[in-house]
C-alpha positions in Angstrom: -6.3 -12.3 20.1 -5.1 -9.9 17.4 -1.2 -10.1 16.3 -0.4 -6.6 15.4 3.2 -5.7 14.2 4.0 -1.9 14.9 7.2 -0.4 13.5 9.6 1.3 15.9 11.1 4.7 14.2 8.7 6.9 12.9 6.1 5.4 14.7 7.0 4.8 18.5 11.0 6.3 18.4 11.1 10.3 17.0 14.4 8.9 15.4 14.3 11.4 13.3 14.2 14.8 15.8 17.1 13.1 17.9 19.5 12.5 14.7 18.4 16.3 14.1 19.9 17.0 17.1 22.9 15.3 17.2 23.9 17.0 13.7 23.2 20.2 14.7 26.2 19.3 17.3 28.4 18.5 15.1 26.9 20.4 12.0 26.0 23.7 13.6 26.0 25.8 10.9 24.0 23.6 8.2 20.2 24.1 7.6 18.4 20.8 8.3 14.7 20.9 6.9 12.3 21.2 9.8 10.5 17.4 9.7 7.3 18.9 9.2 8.0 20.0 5.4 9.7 16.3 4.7 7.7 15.0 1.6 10.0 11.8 1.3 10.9 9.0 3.5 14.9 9.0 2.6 16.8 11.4 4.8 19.3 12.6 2.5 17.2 15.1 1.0 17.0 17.2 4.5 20.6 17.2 5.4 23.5 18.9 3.9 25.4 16.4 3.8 23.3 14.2 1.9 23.6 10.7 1.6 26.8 10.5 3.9 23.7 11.0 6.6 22.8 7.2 6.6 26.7 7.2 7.8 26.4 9.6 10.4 23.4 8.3 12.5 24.7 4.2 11.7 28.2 4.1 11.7 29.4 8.1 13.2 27.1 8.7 15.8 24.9 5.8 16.6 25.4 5.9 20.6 23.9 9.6 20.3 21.4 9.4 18.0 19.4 6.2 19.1 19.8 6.3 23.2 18.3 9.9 22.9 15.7 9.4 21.1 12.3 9.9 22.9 9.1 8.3 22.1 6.6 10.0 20.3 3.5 11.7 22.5 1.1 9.4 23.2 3.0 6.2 21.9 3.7 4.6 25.1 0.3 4.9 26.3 -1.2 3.6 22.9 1.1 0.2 23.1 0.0 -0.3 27.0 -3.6 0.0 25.7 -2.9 -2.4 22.6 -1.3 -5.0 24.4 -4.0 -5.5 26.9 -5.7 -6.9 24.7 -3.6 -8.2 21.6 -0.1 -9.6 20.6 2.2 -7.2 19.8 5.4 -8.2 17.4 7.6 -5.2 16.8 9.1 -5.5 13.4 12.1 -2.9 12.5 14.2 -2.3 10.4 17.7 -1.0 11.9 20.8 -0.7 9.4 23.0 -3.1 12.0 23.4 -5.3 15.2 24.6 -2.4 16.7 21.5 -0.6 16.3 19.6 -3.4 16.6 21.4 -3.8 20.3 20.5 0.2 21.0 17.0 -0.4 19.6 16.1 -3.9 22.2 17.9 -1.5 24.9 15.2 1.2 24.4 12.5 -0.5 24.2 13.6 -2.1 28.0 14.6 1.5 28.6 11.0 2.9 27.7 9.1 0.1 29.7 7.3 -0.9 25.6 5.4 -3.5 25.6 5.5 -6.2 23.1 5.9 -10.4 23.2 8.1 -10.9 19.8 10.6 -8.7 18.0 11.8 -9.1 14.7 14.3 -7.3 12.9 13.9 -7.4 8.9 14.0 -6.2 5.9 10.9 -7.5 4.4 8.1 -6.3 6.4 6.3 -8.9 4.1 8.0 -12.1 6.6 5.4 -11.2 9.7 2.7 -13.4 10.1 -0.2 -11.6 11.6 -3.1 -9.6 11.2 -2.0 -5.8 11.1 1.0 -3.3 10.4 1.8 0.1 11.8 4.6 1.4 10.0 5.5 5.1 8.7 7.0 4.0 5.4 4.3 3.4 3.0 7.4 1.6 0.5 7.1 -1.1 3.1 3.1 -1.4 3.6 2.7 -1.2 -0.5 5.1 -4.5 -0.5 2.7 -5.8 2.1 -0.6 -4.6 0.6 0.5 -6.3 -2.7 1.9 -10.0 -0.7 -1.4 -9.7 1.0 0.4 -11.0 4.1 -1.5 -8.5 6.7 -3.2 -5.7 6.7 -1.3 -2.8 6.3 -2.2 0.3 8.8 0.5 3.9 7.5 0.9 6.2 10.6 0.5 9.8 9.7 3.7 11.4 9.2 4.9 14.3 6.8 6.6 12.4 5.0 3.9 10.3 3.8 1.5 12.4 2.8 0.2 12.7 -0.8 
């Protein structure tokens, strides 16, 4: 059995079109960059407001942001047909136990199946085989620790 560690936001959670959302509530008249011209991982270059963003999705609005977020197409489905047959360790990031609370509520909330969580910094701490994450900052620090095989899930943001 395979012990494959998939990331949550960017890759399961569409974080990132729910804390559009929510901004545009309180924000209505600011121009957010539609996520599918993003060519960086770091938020503040799509919102006015810059890097008082990180503020307003962990700290502002956190109860909005995360609860509504909705899994991406497909991603329930994909983990129901990975965990047949492996282990599956979600390993986040979240900016605080708040979020970290909201985040282990959604996943009960959106029936995903996994056997281990693991909140962390250093992607580079899992022991197991593979890695699905959407930040390729994170899979280079694993690709050079040679931990686990590091797997980047297609987003705009990390395209060359």
């Amino acid at each position: 059995m395979i012990n494959i560690g998939i990331d949550i936001d960017g890759v399961i959670r569409d974080f990132h079109l729910s804390l559009i959302s929510t901004y545009k509530k309180y924000y209505p008249d600011h121009k957010v960059t539609p996520i599918e011209q993003w060519e960086y991982y770091e938020l503040h270059h799509y919102f006015p407001i810059g890097k008082k963003i990180r503020d307003f999705y962990s700290l502002e609005h956190p109860d909005e942001v995360y609860p509504n977020s909705k899994p991406y197409e497909g991603a329930i489905d994909f983990m129901i047909e990975l965990h047949k047959d492996n282990f599956i360790t979600i390993v986040t990031q979240q900016p605080n136990e708040h979020i970290e609370f909201l985040t282990k509520k959604w996943l009960l909330d959106h029936n995903i199946p996994h056997d281990d969580l693991i909140f962390s910094r250093d992607k580079t701490l899992f022991k197991g085989d593979i890695i699905l994450d959407d930040y390729a900052g994170h899979l280079e620090k694993i690709l050079e620790a040679q931990s686990v095989i590091p797997i980047c899930m297609d987003r705009p943001w990390n395209r060359l």
